[in-house]
ZATIGU-809016 format. One record per residue: x, y, z negated of N, C-alpha, C in turn; residue number from 1. Coordinates in nm, 4 decimals. Layout:
<rs>
R      n.x      n.y      n.z     ca.x     ca.y     ca.z      c.x      c.y      c.z num
R        X        Y        Z        X        Y        Z        X        Y        Z NUM
...
</rs>
This chain:
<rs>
R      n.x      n.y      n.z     ca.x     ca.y     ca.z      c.x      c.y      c.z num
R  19.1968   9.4669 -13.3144  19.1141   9.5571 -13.2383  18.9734   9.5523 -13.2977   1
R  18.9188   9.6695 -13.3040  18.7650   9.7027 -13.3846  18.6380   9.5795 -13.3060   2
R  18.5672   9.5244 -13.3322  18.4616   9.4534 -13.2696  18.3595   9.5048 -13.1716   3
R  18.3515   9.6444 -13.1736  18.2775   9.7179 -13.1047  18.3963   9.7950 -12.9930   4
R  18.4771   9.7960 -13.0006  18.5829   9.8465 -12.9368  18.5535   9.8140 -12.7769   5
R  18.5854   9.9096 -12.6812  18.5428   9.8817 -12.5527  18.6829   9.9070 -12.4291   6
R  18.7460   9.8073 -12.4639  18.8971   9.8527 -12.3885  18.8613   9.8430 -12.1902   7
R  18.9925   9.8994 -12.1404  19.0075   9.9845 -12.0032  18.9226   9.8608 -11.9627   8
R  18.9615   9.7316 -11.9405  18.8957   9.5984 -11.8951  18.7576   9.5935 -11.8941   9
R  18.6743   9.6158 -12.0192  18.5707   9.5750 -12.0472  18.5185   9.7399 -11.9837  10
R  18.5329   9.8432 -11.9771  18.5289   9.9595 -11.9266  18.4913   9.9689 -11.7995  11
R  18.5599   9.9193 -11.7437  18.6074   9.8602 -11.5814  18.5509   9.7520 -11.4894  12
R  18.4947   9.6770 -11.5762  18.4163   9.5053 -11.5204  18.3248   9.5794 -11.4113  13
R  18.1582   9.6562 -11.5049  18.0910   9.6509 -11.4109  18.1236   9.7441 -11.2667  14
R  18.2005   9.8548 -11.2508  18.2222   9.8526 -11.1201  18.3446   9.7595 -11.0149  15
R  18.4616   9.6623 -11.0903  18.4974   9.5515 -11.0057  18.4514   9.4687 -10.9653  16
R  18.3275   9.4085 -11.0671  18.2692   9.2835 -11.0517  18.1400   9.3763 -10.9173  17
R  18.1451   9.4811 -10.9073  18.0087   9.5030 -10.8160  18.0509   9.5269 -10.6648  18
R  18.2292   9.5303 -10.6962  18.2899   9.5491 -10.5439  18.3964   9.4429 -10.5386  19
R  18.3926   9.3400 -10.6567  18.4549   9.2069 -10.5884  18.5979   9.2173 -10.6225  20
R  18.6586   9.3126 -10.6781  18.7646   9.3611 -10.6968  18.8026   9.2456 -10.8337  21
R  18.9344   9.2011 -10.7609  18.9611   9.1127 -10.9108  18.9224   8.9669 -10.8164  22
R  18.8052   8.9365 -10.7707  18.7168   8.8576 -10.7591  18.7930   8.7950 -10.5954  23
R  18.8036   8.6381 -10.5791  18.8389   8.5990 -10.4508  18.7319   8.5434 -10.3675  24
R  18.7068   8.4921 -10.2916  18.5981   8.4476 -10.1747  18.4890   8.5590 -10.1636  25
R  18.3600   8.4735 -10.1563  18.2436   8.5862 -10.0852  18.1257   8.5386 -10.2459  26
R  18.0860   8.6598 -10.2847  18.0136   8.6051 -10.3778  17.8142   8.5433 -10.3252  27
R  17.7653   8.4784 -10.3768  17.6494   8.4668 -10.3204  17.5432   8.6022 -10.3297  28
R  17.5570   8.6951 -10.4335  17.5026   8.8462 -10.3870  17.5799   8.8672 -10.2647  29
R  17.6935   8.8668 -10.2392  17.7000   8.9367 -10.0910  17.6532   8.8321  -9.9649  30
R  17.6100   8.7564  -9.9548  17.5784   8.6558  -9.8997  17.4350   8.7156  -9.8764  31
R  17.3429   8.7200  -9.9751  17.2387   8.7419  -9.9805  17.1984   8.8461  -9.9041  32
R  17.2607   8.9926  -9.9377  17.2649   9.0978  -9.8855  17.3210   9.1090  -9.7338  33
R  17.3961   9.0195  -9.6915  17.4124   9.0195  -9.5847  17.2532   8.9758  -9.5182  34
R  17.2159   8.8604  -9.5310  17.1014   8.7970  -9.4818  16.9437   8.8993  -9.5021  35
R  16.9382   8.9691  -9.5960  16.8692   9.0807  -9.5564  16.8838   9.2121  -9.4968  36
R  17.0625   9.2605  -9.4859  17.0607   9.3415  -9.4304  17.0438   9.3061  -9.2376  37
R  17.1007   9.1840  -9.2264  17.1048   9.1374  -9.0919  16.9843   9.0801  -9.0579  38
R  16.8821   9.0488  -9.1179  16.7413   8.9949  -9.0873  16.6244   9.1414  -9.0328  39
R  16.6757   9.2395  -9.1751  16.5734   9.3724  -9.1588  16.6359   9.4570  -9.0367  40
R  16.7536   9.4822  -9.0479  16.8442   9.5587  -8.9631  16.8090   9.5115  -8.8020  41
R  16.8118   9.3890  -8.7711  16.8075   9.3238  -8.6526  16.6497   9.3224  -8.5834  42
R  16.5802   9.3045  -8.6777  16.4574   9.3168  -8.6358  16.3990   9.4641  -8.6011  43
R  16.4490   9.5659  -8.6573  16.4141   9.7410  -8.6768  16.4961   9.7788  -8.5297  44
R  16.6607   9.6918  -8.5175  16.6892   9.7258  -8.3934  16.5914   9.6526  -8.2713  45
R  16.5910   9.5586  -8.2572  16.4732   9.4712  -8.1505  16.3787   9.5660  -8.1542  46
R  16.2560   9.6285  -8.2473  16.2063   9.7008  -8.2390  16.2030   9.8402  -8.1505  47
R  16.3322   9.9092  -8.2056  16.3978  10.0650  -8.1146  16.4055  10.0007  -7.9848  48
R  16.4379   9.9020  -7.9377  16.4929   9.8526  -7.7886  16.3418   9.8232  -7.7283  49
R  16.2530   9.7500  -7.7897  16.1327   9.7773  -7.7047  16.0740   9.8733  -7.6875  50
R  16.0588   9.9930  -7.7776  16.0287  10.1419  -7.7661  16.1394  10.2177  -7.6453  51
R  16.2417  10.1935  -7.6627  16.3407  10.2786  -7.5507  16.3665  10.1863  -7.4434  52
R  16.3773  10.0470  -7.4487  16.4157   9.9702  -7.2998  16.3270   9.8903  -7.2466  53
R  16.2077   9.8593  -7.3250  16.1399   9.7920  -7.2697  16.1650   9.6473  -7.2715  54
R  16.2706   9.6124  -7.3740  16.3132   9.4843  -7.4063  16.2135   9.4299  -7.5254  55
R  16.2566   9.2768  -7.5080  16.1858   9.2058  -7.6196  15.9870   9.2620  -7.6176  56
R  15.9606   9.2208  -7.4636  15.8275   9.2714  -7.4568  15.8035   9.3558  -7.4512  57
R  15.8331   9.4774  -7.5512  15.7990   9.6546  -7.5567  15.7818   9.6773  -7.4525  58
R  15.7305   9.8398  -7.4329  15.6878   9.9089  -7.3478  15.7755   9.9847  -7.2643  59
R  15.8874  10.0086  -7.3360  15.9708  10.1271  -7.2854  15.9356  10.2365  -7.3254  60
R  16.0128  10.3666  -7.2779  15.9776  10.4622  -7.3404  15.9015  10.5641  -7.2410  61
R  15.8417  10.5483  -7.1123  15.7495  10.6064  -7.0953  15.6284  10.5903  -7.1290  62
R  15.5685  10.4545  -7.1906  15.4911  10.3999  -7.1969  15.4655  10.4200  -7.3482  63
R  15.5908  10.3887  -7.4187  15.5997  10.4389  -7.5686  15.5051  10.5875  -7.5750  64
R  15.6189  10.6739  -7.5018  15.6018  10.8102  -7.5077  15.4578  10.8661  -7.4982  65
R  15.3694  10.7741  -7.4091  15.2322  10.8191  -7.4165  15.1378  10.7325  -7.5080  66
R  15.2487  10.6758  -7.5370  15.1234  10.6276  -7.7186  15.1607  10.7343  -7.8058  67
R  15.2939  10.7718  -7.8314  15.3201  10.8999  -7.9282  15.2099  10.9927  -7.9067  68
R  15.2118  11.1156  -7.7962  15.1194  11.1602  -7.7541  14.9676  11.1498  -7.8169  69
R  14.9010  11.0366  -7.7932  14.7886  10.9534  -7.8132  14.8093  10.9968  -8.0138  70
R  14.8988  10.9453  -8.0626  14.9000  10.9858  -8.2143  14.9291  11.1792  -8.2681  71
R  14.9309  11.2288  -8.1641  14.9790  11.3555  -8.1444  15.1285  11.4261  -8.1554  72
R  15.2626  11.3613  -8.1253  15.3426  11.3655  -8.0878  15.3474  11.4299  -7.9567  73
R  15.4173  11.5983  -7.9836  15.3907  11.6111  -7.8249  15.5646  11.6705  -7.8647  74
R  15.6599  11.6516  -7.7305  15.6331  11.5887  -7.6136  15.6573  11.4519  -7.6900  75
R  15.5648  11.3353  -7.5875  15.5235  11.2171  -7.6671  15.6748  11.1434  -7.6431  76
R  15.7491  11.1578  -7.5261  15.8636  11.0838  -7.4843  15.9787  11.1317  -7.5639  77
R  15.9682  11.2745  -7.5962  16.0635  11.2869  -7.6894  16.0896  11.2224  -7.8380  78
R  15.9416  11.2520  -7.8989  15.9195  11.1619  -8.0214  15.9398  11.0494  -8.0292  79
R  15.9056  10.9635  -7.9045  15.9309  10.8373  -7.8916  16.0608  10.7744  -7.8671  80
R  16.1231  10.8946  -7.8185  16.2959  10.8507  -7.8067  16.3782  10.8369  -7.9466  81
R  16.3083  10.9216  -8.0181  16.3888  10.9849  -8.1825  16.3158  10.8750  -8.2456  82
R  16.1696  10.7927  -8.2439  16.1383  10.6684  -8.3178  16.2368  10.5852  -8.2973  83
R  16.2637  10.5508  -8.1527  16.3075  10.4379  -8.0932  16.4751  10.4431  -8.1414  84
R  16.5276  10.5285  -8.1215  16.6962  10.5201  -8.1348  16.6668  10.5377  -8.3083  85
R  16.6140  10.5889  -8.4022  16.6260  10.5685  -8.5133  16.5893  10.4616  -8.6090  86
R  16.5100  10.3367  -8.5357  16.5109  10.2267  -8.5559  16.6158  10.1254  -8.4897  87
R  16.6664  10.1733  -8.3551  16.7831  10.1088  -8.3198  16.9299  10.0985  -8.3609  88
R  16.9127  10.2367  -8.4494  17.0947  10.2603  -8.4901  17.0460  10.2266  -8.6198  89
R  16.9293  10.3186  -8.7209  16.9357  10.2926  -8.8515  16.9260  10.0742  -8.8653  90
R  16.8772   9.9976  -8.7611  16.8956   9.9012  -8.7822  17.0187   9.7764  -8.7520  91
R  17.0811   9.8357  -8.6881  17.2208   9.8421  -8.6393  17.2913   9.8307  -8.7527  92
R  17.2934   9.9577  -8.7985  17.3864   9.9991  -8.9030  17.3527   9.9444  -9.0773  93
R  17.2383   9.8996  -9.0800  17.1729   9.8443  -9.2045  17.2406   9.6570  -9.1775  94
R  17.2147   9.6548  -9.0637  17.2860   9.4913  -8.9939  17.4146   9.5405  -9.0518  95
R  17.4993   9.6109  -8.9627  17.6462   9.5820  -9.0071  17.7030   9.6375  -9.0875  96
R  17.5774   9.6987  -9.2225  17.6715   9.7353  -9.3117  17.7592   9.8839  -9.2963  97
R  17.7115   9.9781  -9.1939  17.8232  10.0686  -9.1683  17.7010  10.2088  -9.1716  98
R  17.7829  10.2722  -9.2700  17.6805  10.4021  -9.2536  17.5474  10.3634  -9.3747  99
R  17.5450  10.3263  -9.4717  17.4409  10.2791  -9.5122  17.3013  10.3662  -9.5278 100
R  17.3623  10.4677  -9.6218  17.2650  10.6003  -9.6907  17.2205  10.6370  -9.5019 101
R  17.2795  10.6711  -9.4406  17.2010  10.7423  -9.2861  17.1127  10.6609  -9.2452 102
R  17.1683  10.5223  -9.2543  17.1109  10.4235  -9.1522  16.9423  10.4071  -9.2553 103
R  16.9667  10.3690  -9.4004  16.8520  10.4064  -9.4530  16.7397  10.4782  -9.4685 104
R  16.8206  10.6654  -9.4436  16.7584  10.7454  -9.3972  16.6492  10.7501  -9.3155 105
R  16.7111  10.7196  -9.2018  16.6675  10.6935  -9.0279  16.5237  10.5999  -9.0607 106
R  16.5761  10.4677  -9.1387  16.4269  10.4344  -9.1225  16.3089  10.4173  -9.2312 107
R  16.3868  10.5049  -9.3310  16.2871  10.5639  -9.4364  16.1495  10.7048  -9.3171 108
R  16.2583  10.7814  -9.2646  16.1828  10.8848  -9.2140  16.0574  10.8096  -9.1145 109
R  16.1287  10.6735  -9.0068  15.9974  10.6346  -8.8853  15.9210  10.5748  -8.9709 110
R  15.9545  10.5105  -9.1426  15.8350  10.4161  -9.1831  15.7245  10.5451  -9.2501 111
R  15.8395  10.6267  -9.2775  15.6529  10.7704  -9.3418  15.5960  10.8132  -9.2148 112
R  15.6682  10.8085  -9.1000  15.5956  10.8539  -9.0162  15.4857  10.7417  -8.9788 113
R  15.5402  10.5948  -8.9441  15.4353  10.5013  -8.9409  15.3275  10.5389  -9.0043 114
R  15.3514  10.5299  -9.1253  15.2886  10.5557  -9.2573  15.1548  10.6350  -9.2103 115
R  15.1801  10.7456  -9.2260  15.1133  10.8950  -9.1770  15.0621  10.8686  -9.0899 116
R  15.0886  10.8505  -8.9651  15.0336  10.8580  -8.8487  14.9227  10.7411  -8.8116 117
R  14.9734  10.5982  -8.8585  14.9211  10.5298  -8.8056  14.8258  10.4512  -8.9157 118
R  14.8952  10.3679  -8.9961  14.8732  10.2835  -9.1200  14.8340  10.3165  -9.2366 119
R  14.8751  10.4312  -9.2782  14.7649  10.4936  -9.4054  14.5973  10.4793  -9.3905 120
R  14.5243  10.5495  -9.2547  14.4160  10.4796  -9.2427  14.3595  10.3509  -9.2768 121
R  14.4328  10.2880  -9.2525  14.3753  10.1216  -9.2870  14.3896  10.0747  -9.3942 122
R  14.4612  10.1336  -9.4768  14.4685  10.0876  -9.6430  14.5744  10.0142  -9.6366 123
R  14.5571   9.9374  -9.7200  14.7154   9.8446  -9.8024  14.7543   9.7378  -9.6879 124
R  14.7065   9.6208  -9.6957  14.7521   9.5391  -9.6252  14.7248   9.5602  -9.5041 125
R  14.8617   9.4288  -9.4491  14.9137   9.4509  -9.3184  14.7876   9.3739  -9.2210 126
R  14.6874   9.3172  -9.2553  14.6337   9.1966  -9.1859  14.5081   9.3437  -9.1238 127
R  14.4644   9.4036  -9.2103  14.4215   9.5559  -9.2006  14.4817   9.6131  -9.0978 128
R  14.6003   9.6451  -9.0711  14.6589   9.7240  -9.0076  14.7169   9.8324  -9.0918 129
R  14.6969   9.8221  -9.2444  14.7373   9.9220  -9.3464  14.9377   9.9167  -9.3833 130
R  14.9679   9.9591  -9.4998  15.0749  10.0150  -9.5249  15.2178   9.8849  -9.5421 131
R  15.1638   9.8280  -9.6151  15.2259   9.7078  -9.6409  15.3728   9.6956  -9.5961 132
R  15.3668   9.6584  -9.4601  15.4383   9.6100  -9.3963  15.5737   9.7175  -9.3614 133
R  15.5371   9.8978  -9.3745  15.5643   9.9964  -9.3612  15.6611  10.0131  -9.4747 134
R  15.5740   9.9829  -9.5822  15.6557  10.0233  -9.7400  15.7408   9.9273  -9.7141 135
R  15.7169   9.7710  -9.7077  15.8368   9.6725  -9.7493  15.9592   9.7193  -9.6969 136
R  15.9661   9.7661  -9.5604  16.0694   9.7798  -9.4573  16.1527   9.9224  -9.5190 137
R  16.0629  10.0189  -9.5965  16.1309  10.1567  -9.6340  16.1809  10.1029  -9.7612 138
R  16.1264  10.0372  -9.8857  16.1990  10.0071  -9.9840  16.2873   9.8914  -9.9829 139
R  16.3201   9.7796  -9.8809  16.4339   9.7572  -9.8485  16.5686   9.7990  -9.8326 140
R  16.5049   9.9169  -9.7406  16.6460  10.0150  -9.7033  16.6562  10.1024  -9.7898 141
R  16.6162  10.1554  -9.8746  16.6334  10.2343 -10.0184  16.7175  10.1063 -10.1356 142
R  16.6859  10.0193 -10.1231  16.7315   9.9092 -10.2358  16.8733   9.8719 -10.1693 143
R  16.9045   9.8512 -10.0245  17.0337   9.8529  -9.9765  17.1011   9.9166 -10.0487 144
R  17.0437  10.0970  -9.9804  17.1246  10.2076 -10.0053  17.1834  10.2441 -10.1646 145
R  17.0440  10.1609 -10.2837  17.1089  10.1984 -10.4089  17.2140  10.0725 -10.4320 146
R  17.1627   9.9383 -10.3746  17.2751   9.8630 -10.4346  17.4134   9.8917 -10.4204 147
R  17.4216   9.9045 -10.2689  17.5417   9.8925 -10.2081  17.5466   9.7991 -10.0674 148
R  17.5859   9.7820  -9.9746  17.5255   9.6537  -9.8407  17.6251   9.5671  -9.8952 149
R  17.7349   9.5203 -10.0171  17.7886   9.4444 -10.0267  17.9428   9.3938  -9.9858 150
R  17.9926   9.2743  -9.9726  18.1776   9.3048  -9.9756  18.1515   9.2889  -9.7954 151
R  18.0632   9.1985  -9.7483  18.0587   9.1465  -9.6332  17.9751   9.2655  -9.5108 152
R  18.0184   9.4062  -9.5498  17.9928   9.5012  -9.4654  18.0906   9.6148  -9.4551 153
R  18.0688   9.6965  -9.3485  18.1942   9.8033  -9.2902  18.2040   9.8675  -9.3961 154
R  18.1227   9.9355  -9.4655  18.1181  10.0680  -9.5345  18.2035   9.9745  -9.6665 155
R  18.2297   9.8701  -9.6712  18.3043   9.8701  -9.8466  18.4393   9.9218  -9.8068 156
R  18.4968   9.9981  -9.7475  18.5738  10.0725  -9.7304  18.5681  10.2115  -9.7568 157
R  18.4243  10.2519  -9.7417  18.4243  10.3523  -9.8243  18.3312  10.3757  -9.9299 158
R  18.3694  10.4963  -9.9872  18.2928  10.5542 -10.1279  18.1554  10.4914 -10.1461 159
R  18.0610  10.5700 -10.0256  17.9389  10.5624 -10.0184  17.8829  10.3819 -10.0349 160
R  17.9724  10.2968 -10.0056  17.9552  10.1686  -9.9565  17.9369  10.1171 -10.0856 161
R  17.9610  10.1645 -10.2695  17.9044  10.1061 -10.3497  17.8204  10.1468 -10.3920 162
R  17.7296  10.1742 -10.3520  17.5525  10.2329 -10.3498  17.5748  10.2903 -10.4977 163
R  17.4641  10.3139 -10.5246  17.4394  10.4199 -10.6429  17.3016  10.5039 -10.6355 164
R  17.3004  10.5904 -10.7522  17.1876  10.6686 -10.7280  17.1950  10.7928 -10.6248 165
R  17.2777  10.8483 -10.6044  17.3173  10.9476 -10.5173  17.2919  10.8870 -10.3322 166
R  17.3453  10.7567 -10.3586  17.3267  10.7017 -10.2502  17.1871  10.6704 -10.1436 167
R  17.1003  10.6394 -10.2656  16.9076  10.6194 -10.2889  16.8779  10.7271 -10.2664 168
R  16.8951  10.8389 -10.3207  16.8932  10.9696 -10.3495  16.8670  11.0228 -10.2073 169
R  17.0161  11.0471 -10.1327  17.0187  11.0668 -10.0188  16.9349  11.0474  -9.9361 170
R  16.9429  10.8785  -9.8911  16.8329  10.8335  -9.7923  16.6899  10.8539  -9.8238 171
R  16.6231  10.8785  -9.9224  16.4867  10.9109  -9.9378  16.4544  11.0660  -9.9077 172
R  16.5483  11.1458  -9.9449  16.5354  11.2914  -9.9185  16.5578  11.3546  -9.7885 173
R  16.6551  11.2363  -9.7195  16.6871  11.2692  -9.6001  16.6038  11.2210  -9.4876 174
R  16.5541  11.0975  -9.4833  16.4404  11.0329  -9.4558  16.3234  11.1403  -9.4250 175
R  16.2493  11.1587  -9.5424  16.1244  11.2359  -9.6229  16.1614  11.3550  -9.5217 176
R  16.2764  11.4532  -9.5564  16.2791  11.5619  -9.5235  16.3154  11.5355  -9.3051 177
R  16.3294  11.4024  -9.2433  16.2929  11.4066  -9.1257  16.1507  11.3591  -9.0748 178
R  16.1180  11.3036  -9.1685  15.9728  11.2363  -9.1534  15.9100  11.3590  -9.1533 179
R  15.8866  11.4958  -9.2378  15.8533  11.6311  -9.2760  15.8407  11.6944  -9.1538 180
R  15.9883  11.6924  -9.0354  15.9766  11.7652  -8.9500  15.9269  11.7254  -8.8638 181
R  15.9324  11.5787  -8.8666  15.8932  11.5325  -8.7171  15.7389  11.5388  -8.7277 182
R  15.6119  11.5164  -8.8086  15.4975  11.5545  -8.8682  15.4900  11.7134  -8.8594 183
R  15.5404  11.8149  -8.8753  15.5303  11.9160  -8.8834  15.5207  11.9752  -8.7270 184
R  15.5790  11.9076  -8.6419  15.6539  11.9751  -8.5244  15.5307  11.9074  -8.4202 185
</rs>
């Protein structure tokens, strides 16, 4: 066989070895990825639940609803319902791995809105009150969405579940283009 020759095997590695295929136990990338998807995910949901229930300290969402307002969100309770459940499911679903590209979406769109509304004023860092803390949380869930959430989540059952560029793709455009309306509206 030629030295440069690239048979079905060697053809084939990097997408088995990236879905484990071939491969037995749990690799420590999916390990990893679990522990950030379940660290960021869990915390973005805790978040939505103090905006909508008033758990974990938050306000709830009447109380939410008239800080929206206050940033010019009108009606403020509505906006504040669509922050709150889109940090609760997109972090949900970034936790368990299910839905990745949406769940990314979801909180690509509340971190430009953060962004915009609140934290761009203050500049970069978070100690400011600036962006920081906004970006880390949106290019997390973009870096999910291109890796993949890994063997140790729902979606490796399907397509979408071995990330890609299409996958990145998605959640930033889809994100952007709700962050767009909800700013616009």
């Amino acid at each position: 066989m030629p030295r440069n020759h690239i048979g079905p095997t060697a053809a084939a590695a990097p997408s088995a070895t990236r879905q484990g295929a071939g491969r037995t136990g749990v690799s420590a990338a999916d390990c990893g990825l679990l522990l950030l998807r379940l660290t960021f995910g869990l915390f973005l949901a805790g978040h939505g639940s103090q905006k909508l229930f008033g758990l974990f300290g938050g306000q709830g969402l009447a109380a939410t609803g008239k800080g929206f307002e206050s940033l010019g969100y009108r009606p403020g309770k509505l906006f504040a319902a669509i922050g709150g459940l889109s940090e609760l499911l997109g972090g949900l679903g970034l936790a368990a791995g299910l839905l990745v590209p949406l769940a990314a979406a979801a909180i690509v769109g509340v971190m430009i809105n953060a962004m915009v509304t609140v934290s761009a004023a203050h500049g970069v860092w978070v100690d400011k009150g600036g962006v920081e803390y906004n970006i880390g949380i949106a290019v997390v869930a973009l870096a999910v969405a291109a890796i993949g959430p890994g063997r140790l989540a729902l979606d490796r059952f399907f397509r979408w579940g071995e990330g890609g560029w299409p996958q990145a793709a998605f959640a930033l455009v889809l994100g952007g283009l709700g962050a767009a309306l909800a700013l616009a509206l």
